[in-house]
ROZARO-838434 format. One line per 10 residues: for each residue z, y, x of N, C-alpha, C. Coordinates in steps of 0.1 Angstrom, whole numbers, plus 2048, in hexadecimal, padded with zeros to 3 digits. Layout:
# ROZARO-838434
Z,Y,X,Z,Y,X,Z,Y,X ~ ...
***
This chain:
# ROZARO-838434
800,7F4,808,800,800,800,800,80D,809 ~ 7F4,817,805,7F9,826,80E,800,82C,80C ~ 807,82F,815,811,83B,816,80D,847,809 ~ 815,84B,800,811,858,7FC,819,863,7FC ~ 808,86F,7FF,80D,879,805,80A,887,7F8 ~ 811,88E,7FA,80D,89D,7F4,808,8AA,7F9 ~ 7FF,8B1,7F5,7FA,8BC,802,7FA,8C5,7F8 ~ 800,8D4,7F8,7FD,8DB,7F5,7F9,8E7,7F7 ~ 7ED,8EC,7F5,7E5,8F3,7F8,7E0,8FE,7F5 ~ 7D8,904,7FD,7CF,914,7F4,7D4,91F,7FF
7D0,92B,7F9,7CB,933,802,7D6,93A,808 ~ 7DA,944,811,7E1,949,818,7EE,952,808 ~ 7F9,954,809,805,95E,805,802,957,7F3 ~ 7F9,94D,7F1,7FA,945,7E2,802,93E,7DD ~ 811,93B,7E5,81D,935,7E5,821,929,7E6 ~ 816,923,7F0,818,916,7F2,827,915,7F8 ~ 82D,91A,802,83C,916,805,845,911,7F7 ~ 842,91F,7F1,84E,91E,7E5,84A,914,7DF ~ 841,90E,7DD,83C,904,7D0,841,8F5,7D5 ~ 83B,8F7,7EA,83D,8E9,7EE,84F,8E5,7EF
857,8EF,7EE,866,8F0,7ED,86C,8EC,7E4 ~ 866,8F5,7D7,868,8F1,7C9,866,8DC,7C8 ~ 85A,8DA,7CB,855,8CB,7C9,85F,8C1,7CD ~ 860,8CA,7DE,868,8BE,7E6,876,8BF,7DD ~ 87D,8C7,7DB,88C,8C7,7D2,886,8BF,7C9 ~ 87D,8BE,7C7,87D,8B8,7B5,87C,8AB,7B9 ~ 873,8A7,7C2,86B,898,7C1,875,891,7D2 ~ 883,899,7D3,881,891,7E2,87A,88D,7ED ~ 876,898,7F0,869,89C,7FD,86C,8A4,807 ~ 867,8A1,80F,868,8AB,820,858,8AE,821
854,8BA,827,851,8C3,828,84A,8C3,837 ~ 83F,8BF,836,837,8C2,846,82D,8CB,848 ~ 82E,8D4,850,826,8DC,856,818,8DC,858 ~ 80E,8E7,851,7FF,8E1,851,7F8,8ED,855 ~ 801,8F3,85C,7FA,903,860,7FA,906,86A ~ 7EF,908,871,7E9,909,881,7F4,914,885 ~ 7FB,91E,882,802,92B,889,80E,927,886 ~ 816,921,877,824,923,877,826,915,881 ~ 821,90D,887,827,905,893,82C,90A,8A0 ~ 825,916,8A5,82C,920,8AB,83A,925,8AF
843,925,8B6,84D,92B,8B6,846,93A,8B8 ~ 851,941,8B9,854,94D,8B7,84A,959,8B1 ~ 83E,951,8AC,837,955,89C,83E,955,896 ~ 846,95A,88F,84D,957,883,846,961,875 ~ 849,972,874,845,977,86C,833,979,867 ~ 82E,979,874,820,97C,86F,816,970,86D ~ 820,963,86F,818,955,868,821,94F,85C ~ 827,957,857,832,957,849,837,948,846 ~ 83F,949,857,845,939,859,854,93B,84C ~ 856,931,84A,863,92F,840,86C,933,847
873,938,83E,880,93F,840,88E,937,846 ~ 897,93C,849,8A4,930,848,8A8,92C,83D ~ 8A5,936,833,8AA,92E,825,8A3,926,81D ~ 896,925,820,88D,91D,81D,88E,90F,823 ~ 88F,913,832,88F,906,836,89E,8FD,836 ~ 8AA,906,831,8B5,901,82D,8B3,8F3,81F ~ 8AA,8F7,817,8A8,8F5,80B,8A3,8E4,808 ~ 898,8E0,817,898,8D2,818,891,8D0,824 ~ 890,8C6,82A,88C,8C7,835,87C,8C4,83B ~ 87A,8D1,843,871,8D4,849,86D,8CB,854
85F,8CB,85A,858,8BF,869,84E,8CB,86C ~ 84F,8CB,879,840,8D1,881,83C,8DF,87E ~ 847,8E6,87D,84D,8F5,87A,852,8FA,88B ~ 84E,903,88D,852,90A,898,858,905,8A2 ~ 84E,8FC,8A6,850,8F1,8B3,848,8F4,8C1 ~ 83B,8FA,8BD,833,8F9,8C7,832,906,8D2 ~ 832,906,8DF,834,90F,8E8,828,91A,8E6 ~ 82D,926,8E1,821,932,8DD,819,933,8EC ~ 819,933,8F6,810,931,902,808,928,901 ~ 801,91F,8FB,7FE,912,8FC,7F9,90E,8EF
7E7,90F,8F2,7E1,90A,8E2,7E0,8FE,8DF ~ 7E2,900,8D8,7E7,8F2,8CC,7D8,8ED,8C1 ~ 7D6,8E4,8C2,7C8,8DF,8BB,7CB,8D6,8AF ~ 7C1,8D5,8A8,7C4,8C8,8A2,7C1,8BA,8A1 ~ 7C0,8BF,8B1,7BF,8AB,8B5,7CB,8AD,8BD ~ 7D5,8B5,8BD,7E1,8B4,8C1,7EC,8B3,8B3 ~ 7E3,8B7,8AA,7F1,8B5,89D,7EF,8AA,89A ~ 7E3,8A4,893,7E0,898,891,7EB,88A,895 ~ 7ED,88B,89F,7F6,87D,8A5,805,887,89F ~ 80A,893,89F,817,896,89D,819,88F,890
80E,895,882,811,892,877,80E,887,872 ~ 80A,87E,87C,807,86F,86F,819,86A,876 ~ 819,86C,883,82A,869,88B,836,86D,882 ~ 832,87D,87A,83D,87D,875,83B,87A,866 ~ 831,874,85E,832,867,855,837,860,858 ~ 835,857,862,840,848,861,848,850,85F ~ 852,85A,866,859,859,86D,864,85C,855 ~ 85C,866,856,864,868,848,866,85C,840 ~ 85B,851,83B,855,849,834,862,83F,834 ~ 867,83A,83E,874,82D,83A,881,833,833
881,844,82F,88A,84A,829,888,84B,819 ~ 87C,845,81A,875,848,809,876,855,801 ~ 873,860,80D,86E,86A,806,85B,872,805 ~ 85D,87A,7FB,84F,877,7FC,849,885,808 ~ 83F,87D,80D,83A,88F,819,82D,897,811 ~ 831,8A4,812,82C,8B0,80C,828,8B7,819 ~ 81C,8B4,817,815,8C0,822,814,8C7,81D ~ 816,8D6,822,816,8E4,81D,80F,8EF,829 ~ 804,8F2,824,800,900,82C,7F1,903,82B ~ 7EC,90B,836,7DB,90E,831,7D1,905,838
7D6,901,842,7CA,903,84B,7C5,8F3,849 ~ 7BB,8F3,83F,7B6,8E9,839,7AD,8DE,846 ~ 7A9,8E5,84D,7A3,8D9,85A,7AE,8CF,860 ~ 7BA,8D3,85A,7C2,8CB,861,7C5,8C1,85A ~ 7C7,8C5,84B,7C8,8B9,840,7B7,8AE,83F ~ 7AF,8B6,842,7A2,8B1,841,7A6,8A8,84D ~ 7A9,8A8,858,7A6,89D,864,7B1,893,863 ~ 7BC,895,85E,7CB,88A,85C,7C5,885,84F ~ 7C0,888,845,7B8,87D,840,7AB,876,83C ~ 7A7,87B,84B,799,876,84C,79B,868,84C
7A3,861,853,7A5,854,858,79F,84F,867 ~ 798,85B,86B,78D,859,87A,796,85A,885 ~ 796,857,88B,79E,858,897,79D,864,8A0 ~ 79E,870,89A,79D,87A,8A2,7A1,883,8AD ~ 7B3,87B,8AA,7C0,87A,8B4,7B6,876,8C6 ~ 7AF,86F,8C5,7AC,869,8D2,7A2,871,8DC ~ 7A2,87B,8D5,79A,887,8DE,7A3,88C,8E1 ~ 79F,889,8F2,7AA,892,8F9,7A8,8A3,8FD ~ 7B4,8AB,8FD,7B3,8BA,903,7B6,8BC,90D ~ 7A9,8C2,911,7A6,8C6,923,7A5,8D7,920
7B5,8DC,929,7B7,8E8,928,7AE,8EF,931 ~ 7AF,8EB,93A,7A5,8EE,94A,796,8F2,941 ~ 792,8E5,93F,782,8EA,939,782,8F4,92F ~ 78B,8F9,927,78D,904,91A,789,90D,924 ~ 792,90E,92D,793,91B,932,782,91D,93B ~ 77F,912,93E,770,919,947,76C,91B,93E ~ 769,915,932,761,919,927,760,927,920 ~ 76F,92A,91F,771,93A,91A,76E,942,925 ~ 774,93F,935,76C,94A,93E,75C,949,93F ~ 751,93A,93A,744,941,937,73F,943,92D
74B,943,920,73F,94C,915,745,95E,91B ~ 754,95E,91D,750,96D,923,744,973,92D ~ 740,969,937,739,96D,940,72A,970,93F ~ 726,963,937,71A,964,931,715,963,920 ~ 725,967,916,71E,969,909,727,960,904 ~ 728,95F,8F6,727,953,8ED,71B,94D,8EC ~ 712,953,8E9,701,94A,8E7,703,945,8ED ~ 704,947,8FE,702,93D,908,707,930,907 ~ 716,930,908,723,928,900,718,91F,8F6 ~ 714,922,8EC,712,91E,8DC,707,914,8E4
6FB,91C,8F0,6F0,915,8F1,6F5,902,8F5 ~ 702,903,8FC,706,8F8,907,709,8EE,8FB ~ 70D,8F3,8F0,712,8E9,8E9,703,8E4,8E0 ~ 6FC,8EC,8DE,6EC,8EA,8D4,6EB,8DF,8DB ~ 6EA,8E1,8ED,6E5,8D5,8F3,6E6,8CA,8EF ~ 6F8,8C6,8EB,6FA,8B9,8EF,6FF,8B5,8E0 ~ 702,8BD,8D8,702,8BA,8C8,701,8C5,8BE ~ 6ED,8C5,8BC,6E8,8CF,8B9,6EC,8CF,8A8 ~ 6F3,8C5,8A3,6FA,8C2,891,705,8D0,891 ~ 711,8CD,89D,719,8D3,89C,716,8E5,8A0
708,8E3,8AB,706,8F3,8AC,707,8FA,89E ~ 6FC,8F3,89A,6FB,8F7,88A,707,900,883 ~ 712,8F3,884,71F,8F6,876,725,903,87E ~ 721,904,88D,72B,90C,88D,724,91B,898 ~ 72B,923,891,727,935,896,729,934,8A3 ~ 720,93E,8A9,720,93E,8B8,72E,948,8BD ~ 732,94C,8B2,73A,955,8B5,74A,953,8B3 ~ 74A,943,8A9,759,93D,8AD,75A,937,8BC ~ 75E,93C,8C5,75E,936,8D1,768,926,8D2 ~ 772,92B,8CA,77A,924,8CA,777,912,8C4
775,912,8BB,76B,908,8B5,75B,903,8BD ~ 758,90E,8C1,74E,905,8CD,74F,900,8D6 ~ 75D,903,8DF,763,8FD,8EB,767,8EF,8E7 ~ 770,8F0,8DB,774,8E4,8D9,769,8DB,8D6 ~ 75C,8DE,8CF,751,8D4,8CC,750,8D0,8DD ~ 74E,8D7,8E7,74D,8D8,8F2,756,8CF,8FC ~ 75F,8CB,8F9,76C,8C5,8FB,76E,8B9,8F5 ~ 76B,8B6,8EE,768,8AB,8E6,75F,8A3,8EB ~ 753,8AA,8EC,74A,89D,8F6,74A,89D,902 ~ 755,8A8,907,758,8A2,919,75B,89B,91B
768,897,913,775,88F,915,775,883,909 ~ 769,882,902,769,875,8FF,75A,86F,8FF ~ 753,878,900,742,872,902,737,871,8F8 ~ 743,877,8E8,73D,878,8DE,73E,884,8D5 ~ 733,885,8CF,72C,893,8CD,73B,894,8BE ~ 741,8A3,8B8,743,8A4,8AF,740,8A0,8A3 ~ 72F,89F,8A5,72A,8A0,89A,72A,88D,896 ~ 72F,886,89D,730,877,89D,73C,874,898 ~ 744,87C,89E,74E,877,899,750,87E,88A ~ 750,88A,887,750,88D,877,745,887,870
73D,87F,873,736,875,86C,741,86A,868 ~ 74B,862,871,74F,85C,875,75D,85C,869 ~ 75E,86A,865,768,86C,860,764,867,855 ~ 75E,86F,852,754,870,841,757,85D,83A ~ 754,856,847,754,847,844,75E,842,840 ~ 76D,84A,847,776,83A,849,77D,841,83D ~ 788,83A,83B,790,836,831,79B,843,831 ~ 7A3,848,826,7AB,856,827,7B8,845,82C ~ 7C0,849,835,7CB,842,835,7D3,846,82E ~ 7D7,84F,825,7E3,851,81E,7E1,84F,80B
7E5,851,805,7E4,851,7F9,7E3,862,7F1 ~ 7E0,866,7F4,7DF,879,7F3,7E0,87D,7E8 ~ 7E7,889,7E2,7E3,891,7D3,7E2,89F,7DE ~ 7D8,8A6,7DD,7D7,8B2,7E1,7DA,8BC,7D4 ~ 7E5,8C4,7D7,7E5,8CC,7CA,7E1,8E0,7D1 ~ 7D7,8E6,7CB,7D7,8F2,7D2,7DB,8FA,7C5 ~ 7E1,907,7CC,7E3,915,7C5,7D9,91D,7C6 ~ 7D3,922,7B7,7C8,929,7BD,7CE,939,7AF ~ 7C1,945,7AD,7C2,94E,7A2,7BA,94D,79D ~ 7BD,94C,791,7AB,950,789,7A7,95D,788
7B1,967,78B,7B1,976,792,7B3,975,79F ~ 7A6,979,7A7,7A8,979,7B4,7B3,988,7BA ~ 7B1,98F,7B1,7B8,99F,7B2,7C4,99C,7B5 ~ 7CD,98F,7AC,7D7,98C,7AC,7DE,98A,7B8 ~ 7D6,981,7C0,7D4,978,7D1,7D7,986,7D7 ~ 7CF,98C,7D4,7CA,99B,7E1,7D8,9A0,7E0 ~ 7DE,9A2,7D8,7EC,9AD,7D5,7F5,9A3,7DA ~ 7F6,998,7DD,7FF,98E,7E1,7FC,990,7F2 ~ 7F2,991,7F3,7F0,98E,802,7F1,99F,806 ~ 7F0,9A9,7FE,7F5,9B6,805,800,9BD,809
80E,9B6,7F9,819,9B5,7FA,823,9AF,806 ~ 817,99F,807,81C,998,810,81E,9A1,820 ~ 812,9A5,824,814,9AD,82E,81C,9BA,831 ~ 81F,9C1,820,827,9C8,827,834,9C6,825 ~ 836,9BB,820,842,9B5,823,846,9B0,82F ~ 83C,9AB,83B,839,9A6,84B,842,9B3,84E ~ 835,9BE,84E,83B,9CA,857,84D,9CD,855 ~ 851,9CD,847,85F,9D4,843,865,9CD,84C ~ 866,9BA,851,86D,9B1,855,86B,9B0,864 ~ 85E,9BA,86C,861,9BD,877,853,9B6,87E
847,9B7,878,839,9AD,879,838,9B7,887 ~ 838,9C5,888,834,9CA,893,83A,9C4,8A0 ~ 84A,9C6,89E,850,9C0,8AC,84E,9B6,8B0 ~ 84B,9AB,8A7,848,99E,8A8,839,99A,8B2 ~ 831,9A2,8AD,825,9A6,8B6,829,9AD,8C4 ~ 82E,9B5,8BF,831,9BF,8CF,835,9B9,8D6 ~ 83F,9AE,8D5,848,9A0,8DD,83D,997,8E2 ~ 835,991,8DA,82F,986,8DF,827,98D,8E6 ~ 821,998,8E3,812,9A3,8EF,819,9A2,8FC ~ 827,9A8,8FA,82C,9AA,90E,82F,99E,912
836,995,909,835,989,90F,828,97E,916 ~ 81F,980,911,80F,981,911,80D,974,913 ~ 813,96D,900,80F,965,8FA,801,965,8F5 ~ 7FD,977,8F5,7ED,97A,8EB,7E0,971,8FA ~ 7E6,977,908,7DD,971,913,7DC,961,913 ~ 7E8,960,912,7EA,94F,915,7E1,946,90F ~ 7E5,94B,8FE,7E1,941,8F4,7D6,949,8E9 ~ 7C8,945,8ED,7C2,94D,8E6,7BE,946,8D8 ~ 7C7,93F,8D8,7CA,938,8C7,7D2,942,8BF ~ 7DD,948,8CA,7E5,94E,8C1,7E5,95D,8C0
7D8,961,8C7,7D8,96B,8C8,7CB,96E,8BF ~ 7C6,96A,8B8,7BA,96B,8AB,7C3,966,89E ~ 7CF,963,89C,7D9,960,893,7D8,96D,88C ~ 7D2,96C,87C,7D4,97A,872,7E2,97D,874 ~ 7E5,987,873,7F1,98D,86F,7FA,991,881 ~ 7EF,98C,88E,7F5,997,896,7EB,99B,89F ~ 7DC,993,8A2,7D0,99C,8A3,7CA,9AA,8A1 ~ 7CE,9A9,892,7CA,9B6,88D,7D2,9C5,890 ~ 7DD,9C1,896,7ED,9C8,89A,7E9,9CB,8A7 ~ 7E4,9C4,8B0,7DD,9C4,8C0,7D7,9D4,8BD
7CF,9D8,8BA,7C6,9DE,8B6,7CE,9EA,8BA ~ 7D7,9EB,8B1,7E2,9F9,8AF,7ED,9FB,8BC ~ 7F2,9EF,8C2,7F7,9EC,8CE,7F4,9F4,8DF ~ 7E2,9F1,8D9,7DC,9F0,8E3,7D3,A01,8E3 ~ 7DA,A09,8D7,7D3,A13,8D6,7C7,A1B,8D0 ~ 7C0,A0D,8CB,7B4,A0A,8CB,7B1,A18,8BA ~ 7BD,A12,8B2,7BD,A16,8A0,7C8,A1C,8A1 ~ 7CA,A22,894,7D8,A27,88F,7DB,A1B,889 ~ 7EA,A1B,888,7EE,A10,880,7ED,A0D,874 ~ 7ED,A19,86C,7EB,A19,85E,7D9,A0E,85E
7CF,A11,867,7C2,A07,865,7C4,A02,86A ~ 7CF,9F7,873,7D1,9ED,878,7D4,9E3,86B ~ 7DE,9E9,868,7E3,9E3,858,7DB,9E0,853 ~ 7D0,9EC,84B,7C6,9E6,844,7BF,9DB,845 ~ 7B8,9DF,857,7B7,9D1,85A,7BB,9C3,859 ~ 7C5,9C4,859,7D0,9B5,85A,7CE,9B1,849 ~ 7CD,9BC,843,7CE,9B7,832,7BF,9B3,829 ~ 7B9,9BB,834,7A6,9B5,830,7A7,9AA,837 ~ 7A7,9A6,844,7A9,998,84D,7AE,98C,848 ~ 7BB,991,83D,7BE,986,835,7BD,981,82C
7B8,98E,822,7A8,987,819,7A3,982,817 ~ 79B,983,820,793,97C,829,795,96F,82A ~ 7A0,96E,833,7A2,95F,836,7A7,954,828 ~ 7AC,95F,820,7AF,958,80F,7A2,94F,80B ~ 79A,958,80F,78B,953,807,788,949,80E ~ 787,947,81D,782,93F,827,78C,932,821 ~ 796,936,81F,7A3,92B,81D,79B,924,810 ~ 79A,928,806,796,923,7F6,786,920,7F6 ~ 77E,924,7FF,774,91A,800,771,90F,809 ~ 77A,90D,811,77E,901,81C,784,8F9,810
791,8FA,80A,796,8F1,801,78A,8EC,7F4 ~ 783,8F5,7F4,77C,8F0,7E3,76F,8EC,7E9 ~ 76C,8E8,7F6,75F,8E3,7FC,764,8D5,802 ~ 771,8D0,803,778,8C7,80E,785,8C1,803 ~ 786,8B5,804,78C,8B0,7FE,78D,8AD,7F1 ~ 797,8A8,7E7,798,8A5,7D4,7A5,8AD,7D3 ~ 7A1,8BA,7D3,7B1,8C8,7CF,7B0,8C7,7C0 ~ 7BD,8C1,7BC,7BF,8C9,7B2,7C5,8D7,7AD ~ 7BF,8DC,7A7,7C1,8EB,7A7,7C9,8EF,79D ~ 7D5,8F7,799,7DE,8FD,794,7DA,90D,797
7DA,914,78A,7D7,923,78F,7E8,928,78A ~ 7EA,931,792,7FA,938,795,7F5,948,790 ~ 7EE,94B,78B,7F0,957,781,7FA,958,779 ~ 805,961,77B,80D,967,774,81C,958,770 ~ 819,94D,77A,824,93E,776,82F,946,784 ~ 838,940,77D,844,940,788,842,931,78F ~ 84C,932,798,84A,926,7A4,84F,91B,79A ~ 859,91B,791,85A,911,78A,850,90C,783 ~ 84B,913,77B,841,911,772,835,908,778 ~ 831,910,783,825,905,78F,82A,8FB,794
838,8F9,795,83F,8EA,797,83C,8E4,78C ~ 840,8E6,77D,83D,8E0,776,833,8D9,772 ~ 829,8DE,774,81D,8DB,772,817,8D2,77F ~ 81C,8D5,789,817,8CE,795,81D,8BF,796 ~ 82D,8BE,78F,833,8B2,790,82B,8AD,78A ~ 826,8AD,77C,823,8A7,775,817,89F,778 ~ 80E,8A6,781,803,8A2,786,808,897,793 ~ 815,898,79A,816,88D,7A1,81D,883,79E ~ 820,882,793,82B,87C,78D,820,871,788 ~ 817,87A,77C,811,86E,77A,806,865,781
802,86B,78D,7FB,861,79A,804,85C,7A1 ~ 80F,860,7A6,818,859,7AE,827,84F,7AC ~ 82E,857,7A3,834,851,79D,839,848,794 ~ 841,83D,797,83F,82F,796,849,832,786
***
């Protein structure tokens, strides 16, 4: 029998914490981390990691563990989170994955073995010193070479995602675009209900995600940036340093804006990423979708139990 799991989902400040909190109290569940920034230490405010009283409430996995110097992939989470399944599973509670970054739910239940690509920091780094030196195109050209499928899916201008296509067939000999075939094939290992939050007023989202930020700033989002910049977490890890909510702050740091249009920025940027978020989930996976216009957290519990109650519960 598969393990069953719960993921809840949808786009950025749409309340997946509170909902996956609510669930876990209700249904006896712990709570794993599915979000590329809140694994971070000392990210706390501008990746809207859980609070202490949140995380008093039931217990959290794979929350502010990982050294902000030092990027983190997800062929590095992959092996954390199927580890910290068993590891919950002989306690017989149920795991609730909660967060955005849907590539990561997409590859833990691919069922493909994607853990086995290994990360070569050394080669990241020649790679980022030659698309600086000679371009992104250039960059984009190396990979057309050797897997002209994945040139395709991907912009010359995510560097980030091209290195890794890049990295992938250094260090195991096979093209990305083989192995996401690869996925498509094998089996999901877990037993899944994906439940997402979405608006049927998107206006609704936008005021959520504007509130959200200036709620960041009142709680100190600037200092938090100003700390990790001199620490020079932003040089280290240029994962964490394209992270919405302290990129757009760089800007103002650095002189570049006034702050009042750094802000803006950060609140168009996350937008933004709302939308990137809700068409990644509604292109990828079986979400079921709950709209949270105008429900309280209870109310989206209620409706959400219900939907796993009657798939999962015996």
């Amino acid at each position: 029998m598969k393990t069953k799991v719960l993921a809840v989902v949808g786009p950025t400040a749409s309340g997946k914490s509170a909902l996956a909190i609510e669930l876990a109290k209700r249904l006896g569940g712990e709570i794993i981390c599915c979000d590329s920034m809140q694994i971070y230490k000392q990210m706390n405010i501008g990746t809207a990691k859980p609070d202490e009283s949140e995380l008093a409430q039931v217990k959290h996995h794979l929350f502010d563990f990982a050294d902000p110097f030092v990027s983190f992939s997800c062929a590095d989470y992959i092996p954390l989170a199927q580890a910290t399944v068993e590891d919950i599973s002989p306690h017989g509670k149920l795991h609730i994955f909660c967060g955005g970054t849907g590539l990561y739910l997409d590859r833990l239940f691919s069922g493909a073995d994607f853990a086995s690509t290994e990360i070569d920091e050394s080669f990241r780094r020649e790679m980022e010193a030659f698309a600086l030196e000679y371009g992104n195109d250039a960059l984009h050209q190396r990979l057309r070479e050797i897997d002209p499928k994945s040139a395709e899916e991907i912009h010359p201008n995510n560097v980030k995602r091209v290195i890794r296509a890049l990295e992938i067939y250094k260090t195991s000999g096979r093209t990305k675009s083989e192995l996401d075939a690869e996925s498509r094939e094998s089996e999901n290992p877990y037993d899944v209900i994906q439940i997402g939050i979405c608006f049927e007023d998107r206006e609704a989202l936008y005021k959520r995600i504007n509130y959200r930020v200036d709620k960041m700033l009142e709680m100190g989002l600037l200092t938090e940036t100003k700390a990790l910049l001199d620490a020079g977490v932003f040089d280290a890890n240029s994962t964490a340093a394209q992270a919405i909510g302290y990129k757009e702050l760089l800007s103002y740091f650095k002189g570049e804006k006034p702050l009042e249009d750094a802000v803006e920025d950060l609140k168009i940027a996350t937008r933004r990423y709302a939308k990137r978020q809700m068409t990644w989930f509604k292109s990828h996976g079986d979400v079921i979708w709950i709209f949270a216009d105008g429900k309280s957290v209870s109310e989206l519990a209620d409706e959400a139990e219900g939907i796993i109650k009657e798939r999962f519960i015996d």
